[in-house]
DONULO-562885 format. One record per residue (C-alpha): x, y, z; chain; residue in three letters. Coordinates in nm, 3 decimals. Example, Ala and Ser with C-alpha at 12.3 -4.5 7.8 and 13.67 -1.06 7.14 Angstrom:
<recs>
- east,north,up,ch,aa
- 1.230,-0.450,0.780,A,ALA
- 1.367,-0.106,0.714,A,SER
</recs>
This chain:
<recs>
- east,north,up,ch,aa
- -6.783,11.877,-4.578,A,UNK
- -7.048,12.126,-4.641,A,UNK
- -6.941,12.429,-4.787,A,UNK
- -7.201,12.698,-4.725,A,UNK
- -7.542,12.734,-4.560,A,UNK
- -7.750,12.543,-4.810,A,UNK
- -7.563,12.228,-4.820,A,UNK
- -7.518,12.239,-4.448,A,UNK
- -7.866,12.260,-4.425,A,UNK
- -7.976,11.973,-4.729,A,UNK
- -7.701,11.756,-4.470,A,UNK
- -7.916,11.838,-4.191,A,UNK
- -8.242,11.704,-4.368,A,UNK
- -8.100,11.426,-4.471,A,UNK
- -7.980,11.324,-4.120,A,UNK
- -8.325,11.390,-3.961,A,UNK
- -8.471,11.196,-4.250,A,UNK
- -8.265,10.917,-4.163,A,UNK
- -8.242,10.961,-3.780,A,UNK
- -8.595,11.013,-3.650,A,UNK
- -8.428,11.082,-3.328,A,UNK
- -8.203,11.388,-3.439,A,UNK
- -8.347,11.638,-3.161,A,UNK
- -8.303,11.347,-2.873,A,UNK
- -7.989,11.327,-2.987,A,UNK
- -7.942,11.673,-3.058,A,UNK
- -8.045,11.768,-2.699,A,UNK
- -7.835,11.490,-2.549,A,UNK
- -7.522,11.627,-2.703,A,UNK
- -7.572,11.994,-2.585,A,UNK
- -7.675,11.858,-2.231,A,UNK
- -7.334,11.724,-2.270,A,UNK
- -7.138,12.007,-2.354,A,UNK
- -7.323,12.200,-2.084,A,UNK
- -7.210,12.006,-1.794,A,UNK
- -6.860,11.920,-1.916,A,UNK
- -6.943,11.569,-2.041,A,UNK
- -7.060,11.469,-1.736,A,UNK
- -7.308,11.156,-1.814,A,UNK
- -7.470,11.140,-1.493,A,UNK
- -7.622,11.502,-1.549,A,UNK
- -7.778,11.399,-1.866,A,UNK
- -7.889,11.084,-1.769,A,UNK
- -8.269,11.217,-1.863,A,UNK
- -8.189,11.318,-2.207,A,UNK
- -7.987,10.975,-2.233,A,UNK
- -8.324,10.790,-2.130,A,UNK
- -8.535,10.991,-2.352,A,UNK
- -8.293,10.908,-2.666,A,UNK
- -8.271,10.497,-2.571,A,UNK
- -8.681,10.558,-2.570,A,UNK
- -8.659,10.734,-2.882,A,UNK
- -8.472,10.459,-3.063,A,UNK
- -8.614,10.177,-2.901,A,UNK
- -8.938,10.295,-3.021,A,UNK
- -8.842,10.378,-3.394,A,UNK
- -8.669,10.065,-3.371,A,UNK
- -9.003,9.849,-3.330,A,UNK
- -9.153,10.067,-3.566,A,UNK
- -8.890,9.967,-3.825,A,UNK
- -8.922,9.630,-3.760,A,UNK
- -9.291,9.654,-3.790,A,UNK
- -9.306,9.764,-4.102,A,UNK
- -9.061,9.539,-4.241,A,UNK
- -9.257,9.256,-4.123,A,UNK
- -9.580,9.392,-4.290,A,UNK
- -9.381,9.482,-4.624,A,UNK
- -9.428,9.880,-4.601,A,UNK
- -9.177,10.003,-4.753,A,UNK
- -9.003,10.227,-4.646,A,UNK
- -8.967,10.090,-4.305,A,UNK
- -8.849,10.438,-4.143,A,UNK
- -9.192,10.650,-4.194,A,UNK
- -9.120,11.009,-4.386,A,UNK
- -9.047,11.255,-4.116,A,UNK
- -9.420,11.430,-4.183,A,UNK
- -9.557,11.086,-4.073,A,UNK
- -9.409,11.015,-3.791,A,UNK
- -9.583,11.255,-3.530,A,UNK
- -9.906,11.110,-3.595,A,UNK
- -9.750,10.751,-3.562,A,UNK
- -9.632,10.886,-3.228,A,UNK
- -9.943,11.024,-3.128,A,UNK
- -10.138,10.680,-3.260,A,UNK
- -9.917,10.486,-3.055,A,UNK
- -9.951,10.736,-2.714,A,UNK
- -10.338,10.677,-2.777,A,UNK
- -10.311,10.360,-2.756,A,UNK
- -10.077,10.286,-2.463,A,UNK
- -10.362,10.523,-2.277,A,UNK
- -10.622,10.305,-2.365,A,UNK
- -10.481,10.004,-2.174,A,UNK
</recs>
């Protein structure tokens, strides 16, 4: 367990570095605690996280398929692989 500010926060990097979902999840979880844990009132933020990982999901796979290592982009990558990817699912 962290014991003060700093290591609270380096735990926090290191879970959005490996979860490139954290604020979905993040948003999910206080939508929760808002509404007394009642699922159906999230159901939007629930979406938007299953989006989230289904998306970094194919990304991963992607890039294990073309050898990139490492397979979950940096966190300073990964808005312009979401933007790359919105500009092309306009283009269709």
């Amino acid at each position: 367990m962290a014991r003060n500010k700093s290591e609270l926060e380096a735990a926090r990097q290191l879970t959005i570095l490996n979860n490139p979902c954290f604020e979905e999840s993040e948003k999910t979880r206080k939508c929760l605690e808002k509404n007394n844990y009642d699922r159906d009132s999230c159901s939007p933020y629930f979406e938007n996280f299953n989006q989230c990982k289904k998306f970094w999901n194919e990304v991963k796979w992607s890039r294990r398929a073309k050898g990139i290592q490492p397979e979950l982009p940096h966190p300073d990558e990964r808005p312009k692989i979401r933007a790359e990817y919105m500009a092309k699912l306009h283009r269709h």
